[in-house]
N, C-alpha and C positions, 0 to 999 in steps of 0.2 A: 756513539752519540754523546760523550761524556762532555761537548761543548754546544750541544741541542739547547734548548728554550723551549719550555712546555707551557703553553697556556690553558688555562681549564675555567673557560666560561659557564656560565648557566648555561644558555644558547648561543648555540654558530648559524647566521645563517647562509647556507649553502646556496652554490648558484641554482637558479631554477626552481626556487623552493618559498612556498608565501608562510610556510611555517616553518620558525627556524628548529633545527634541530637539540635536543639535549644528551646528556650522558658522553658529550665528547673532549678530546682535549684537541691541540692541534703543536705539532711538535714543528719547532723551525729550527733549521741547522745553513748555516753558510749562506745567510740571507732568502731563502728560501722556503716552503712550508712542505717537510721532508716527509711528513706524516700525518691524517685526519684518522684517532681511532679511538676505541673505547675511552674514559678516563681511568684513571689509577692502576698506568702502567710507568708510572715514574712521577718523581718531586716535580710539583708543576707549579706554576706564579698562578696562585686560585685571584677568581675575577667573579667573587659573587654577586647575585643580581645583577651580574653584564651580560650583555649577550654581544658577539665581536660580528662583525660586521667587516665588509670591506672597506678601505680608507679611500675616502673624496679625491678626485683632482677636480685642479679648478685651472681649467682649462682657457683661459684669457684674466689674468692679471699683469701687470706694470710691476710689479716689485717696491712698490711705492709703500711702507709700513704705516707713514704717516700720512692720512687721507686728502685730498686734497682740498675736500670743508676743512680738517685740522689743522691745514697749511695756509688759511684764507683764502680760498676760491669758491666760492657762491655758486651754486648748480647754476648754470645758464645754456642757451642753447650751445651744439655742439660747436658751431662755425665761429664764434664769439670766444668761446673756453680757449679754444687753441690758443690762441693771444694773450691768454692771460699771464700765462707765468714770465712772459718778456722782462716785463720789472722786477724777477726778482733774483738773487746772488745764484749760483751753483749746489745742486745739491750733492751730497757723498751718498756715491753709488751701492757703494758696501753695508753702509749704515742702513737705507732705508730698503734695502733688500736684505739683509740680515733681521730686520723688526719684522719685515712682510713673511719672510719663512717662521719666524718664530710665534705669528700671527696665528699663520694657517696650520701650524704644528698645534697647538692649544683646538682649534676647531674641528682637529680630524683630519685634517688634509693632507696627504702623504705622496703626493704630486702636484705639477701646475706645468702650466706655458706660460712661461714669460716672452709679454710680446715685446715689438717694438719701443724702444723708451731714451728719448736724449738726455743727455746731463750737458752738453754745449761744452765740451774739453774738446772737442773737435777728433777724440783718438775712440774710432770706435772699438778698436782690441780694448784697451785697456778698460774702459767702460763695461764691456761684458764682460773681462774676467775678472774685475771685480764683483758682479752680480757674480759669477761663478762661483767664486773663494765663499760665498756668504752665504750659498746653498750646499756647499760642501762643507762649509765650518758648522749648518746649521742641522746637517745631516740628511736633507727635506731632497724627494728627486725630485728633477727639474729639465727643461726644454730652455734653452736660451736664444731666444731669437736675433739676430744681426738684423738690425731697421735696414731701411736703405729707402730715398727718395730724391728724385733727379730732376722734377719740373713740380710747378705748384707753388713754391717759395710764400705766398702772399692770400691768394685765394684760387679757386678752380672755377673751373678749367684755366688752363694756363692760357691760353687766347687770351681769357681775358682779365690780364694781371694788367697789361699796358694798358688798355684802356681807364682800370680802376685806380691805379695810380694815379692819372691823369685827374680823376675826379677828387684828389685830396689837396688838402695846403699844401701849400709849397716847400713850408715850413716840416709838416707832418711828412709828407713825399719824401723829402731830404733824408729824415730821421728813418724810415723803411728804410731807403737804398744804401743806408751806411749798415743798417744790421743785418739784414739779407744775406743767409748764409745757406749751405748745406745742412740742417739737423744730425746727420748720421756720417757719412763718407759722401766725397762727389761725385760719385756714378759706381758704375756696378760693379767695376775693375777693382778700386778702391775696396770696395766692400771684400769683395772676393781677397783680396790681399787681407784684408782685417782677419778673414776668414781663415788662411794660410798661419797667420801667426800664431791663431789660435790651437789651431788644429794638433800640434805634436804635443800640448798638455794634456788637453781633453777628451782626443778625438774617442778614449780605452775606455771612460771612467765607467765605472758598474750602476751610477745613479744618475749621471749629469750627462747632456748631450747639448748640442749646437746645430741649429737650424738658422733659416733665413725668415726675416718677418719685417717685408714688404710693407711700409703704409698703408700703403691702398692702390685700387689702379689708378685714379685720378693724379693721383702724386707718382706713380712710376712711371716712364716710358716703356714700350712694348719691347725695346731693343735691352733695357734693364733688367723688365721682368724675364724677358727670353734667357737671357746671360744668366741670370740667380737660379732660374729654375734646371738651366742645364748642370750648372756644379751640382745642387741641390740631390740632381738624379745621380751623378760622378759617384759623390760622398754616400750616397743613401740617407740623408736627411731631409727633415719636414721642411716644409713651406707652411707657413701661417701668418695670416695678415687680415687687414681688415677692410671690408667688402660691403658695399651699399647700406653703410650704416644709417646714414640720415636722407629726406628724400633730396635736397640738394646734391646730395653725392650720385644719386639716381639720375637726376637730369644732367646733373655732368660728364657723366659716364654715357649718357642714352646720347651726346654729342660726339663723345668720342671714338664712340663702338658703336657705329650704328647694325651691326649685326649683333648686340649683344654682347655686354662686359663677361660674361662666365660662355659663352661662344667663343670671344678672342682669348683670354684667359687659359680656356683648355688649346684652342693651335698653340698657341704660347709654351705650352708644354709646361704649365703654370695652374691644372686644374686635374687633381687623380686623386688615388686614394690614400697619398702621403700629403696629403693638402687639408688643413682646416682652415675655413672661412669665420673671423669673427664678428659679431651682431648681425651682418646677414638680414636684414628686416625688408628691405627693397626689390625681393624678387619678383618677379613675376613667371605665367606659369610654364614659358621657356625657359626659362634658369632653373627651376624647380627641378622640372627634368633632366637638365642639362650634370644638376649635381650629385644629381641620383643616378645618374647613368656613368658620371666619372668616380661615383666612390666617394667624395669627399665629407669631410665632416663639417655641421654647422654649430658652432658655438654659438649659445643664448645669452645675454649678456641683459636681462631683463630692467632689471634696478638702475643700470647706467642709463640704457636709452630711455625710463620715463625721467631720471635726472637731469637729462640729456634733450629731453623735447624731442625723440626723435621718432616716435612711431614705433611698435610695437611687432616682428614679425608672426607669423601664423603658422605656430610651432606643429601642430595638429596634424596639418596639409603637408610639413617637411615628413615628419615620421608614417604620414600613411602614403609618403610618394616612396618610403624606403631607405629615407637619409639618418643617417647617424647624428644623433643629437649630443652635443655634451653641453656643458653650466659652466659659467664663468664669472667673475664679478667688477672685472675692468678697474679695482681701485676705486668703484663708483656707488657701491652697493645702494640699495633702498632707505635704510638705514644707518648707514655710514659703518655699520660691525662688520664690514666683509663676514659675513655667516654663509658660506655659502649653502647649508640646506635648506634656507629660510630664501637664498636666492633662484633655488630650482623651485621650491614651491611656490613662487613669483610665476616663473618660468610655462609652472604646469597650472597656476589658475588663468593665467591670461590665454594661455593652449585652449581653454574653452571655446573661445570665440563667441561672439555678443547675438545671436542668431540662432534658431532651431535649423537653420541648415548648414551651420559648422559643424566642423566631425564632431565624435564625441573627446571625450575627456580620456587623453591618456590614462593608463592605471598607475600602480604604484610600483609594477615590476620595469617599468618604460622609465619611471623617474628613476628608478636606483641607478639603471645602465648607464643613463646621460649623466650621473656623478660619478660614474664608474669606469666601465666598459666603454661608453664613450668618449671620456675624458683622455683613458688610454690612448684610447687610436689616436686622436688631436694631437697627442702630444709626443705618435710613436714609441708607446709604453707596452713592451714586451713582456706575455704573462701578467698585467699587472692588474685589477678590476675585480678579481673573483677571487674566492676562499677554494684554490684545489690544489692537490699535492701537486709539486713541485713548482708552482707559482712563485713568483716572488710574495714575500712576508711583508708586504705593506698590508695592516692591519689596525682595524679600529675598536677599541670597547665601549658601550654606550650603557648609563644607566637605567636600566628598566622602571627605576620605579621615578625615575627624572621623563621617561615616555609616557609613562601611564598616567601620573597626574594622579589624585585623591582618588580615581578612579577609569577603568577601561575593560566595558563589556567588551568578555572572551571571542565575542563571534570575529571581529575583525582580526584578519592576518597580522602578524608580525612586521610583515613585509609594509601593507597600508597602515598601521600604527605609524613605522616608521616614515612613511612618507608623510604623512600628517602633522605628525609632531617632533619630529628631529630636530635639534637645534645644537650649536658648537657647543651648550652648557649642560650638554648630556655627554659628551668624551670624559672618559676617565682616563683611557690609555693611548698612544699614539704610537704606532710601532711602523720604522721604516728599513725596508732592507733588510728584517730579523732584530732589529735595534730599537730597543726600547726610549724615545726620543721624549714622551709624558706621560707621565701619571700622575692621577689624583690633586693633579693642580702643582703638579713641580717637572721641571724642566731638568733633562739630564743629563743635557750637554750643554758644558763650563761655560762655550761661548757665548751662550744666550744669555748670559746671563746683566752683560751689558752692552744688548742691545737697544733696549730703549734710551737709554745717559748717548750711546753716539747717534740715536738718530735724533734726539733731542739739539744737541751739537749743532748737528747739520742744522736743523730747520733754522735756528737762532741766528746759526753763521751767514744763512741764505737772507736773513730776513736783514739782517744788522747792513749784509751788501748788496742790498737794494739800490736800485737805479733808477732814479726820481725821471730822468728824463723817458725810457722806455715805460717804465708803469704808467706816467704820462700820457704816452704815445699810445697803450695798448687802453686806455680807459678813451681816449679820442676817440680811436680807430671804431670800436665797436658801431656807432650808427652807420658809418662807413658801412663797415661789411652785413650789418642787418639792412643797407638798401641795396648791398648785390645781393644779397641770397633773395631779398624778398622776391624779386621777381618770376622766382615759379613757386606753383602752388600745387602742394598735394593733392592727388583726386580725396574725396570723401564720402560717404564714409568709405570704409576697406570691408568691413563686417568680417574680419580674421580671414581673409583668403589673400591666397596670391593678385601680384596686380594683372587685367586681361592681357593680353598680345599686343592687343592694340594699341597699348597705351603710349610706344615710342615716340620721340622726339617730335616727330608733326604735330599728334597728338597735347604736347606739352602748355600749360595756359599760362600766357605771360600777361603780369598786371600791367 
């Protein structure tokens, strides 16, 4: 073991356990955690007043470092945001995926899923493996998803793009049909080929893998998603995308699938236990079962959708149907600090639901898992979640006396402590793979080192080649598209439950 790493917390806490343990050390050898045994059986790196913990994934981010309030875009509804960055230059892929790892390495976080995300170079390879180089330069494991979308171009349902068209200048009209392009690749072939190119670099890596991450169904066709999700099985990689995020998404989907968007989704062979769905807020309580009975995981993404206007899903009724929850932050946080323990605790005060007849309130062993254990599975993360011998050695150290505060009666667990009061200004150390990536407020790998000067770059360079006529076009556009979405209306209230059966397309209230 003479190239082992011994760590010697105060407390470890162990899985299944609301009191963390003392008196141990935890010995990691070849990325791995080789040994949990007494302390002072060798030189160990002491961690006192820490107690280590498992490290976060944040299970739905963009890789964006710089947020997209820091980039000047104003919370607004979802259907509107999309349009926004039309006016502005290109951003460098590397840059602000190298800030975002170096982000979530400072917070604790020692996994994520990055989902779908264009930079408009038109070369989807290249685009993710530079998101790749920037998770592997930055040490941080990672999920990288291939977007892909082949109808939608404008607004949803595609039906009715023609007609909306129709209802603009002529002038404005003109200005869409010249930029109107593919975001990602032009169909699934394409993609798949992106995929192919990729694949002889990455396909081994010990930290980094490639998945497929779908827009949404609205945006894919059935013949796309079928095509992505067959490789997807070939290769053995995740599927993850984004799924009834806002309720316009719901009534577009309730036209398309009249039997049910996560109904056609699983024939599709596009809905199991290698599938995470992210924000997820629009089910109702056929879906519910539908995702509980295929396995799949649901990412909460709480901060974005109130940023977002989009309704809030009924985390509660997911986890007591049996579904795997995990925490994400979409690049949208509540606060703008991507924190993500501050995003699950979002997550799990709105999982109350506004009513004595919502469940009750998950506990605080349910919220670790959904940072943990669930983030894993989302992201296809082998052994990764829990503190046991031979697990992989992503690991986290938290200040205790940064938990407790001036003060914290003994009666409360370790465990509820932590879910209470966690926050990224409690990590002292950040370890991924057995590699010590922060400590105590210093970053230990060289390339981080400037990462904020290139994503700074990029933004200035984006900003500097700006395009008067689109930014234009996407400030017009807006009342445009807030009088197509207007015309459905969410039921209300929800009182944190699934939406009934009944509520399909018939059902639907047009103004």
């Amino acid at each position: 073991m003479s190239d082992a790493t011994i760590l010697a917390p105060e407390l470890v806490l162990l899985p299944e356990q609301h009191r963390a343990a003392s008196g141990l050390e935890i010995v990691v050898e070849a990325g791995r955690i080789a040994a949990i045994r007494p302390r002072g059986q060798g030189a160990a790196i002491e961690l006192p007043g820490q107690m280590l913990i498992p490290g976060a994934v944040n299970a739905h981010q963009h890789g964006r470092g710089i947020t997209n309030f820091q980039h000047g875009f104003a919370d607004e509804r979802l259907e509107t945001s999309l349009h926004a960055r039309i006016g502005r230059g290109r951003l460098d892929p590397y840059a602000m995926t190298l800030l975002a790892a170096k982000r979530m390495i400072a917070s604790g976080v020692t996994a994520c899923v990055h989902g779908n995300v264009p930079y408009g170079t038109g070369d989807l390879a290249g685009e993710a493996g530079a998101m790749l180089r920037a998770y592997d330069d930055a040490g941080l494991r990672a999920l990288v998803c291939l977007g892909a979308q082949d109808r939608a171009h404008v607004v949803y349902p595609e039906a009715d793009e023609a007609e909306f068209e129709r209802s603009l200048p002529d002038d404005l009209r003109a200005l869409i049909v010249s930029r109107r392009k593919p975001p990602y690749a032009p169909d699934a072939e394409a993609t798949i080929a992106a995929m192919d190119k990729l694949w002889p670099e990455w396909s081994g890596h010990k930290r980094l893998s490639l998945g497929y991450g779908p827009s949404g169904p609205q945006w894919l066709s059935d013949a796309a998603f079928e095509a992505l999700a067959k490789d997807a099985a070939t290769r053995g990689v995740m599927l993850h995308y984004h799924c009834l995020e806002s309720w316009t998404q719901r009534a577009a989907c309730d036209r398309l699938y009249p039997e049910g968007v996560l109904a056609r989704l699983r024939r599709l062979g596009a809905l199991h236990d290698r599938v995470s769905l992210a924000h997820i807020v629009w089910l109702d309580e056929d879906d519910v079962a539908i995702a509980a009975d295929a396995g799949a995981t649901l990412v909460r993404c709480a901060g974005s959708n109130l940023n977002l206007s989009v309704g809030q899903a009924p985390t509660a009724h997911y986890l007591a149907a049996g579904i795997e929850i995990a925490i994400g932050t979409d690049g949208r946080s509540i606060d703008d600090g991507e924190d993500i323990w501050r995003e699950a605790r979002l997550v799990w005060a709105l999982a109350r639901g506004d009513g004595w007849e919502a469940p009750s309130a998950p506990d605080g062993a349910a919220w670790l898992r959904a940072l943990t254990v669930g983030g894993a599975k989302a992201g296809g993360f082998a052994q990764v979640g829990e503190i046991r011998e031979f697990w992989r050695a992503d690991l986290v150290a938290v200040d205790l006396a940064n938990l407790r505060g001036i003060y914290a009666d003994p009666d409360p667990s370790d465990l509820e402590l932590l879910a209470k009061r966690m926050t990224a200004e409690a990590v002292r150390l950040t370890m991924v793979e057995g590699r010590i990536l922060y400590r105590d407020g210093a970053f230990a790998v060289p390339k981080l080192d400037r990462a904020e000067a290139l994503a700074i770059a990029s933004a200035h360079e984006s900003k500097i080649a700006r395009n008067a006529d689109a930014a234009a076009m996407a400030d017009r556009l807006r009342p445009y598209l807030d009088a197509h979405y207007r015309r459905w209306v969410p039921p209300s209230p929800r009182l944190g439950a699934p939406l009934p059966r009944a509520h399909r397309a018939p059902a639907l209230r047009k103004v």
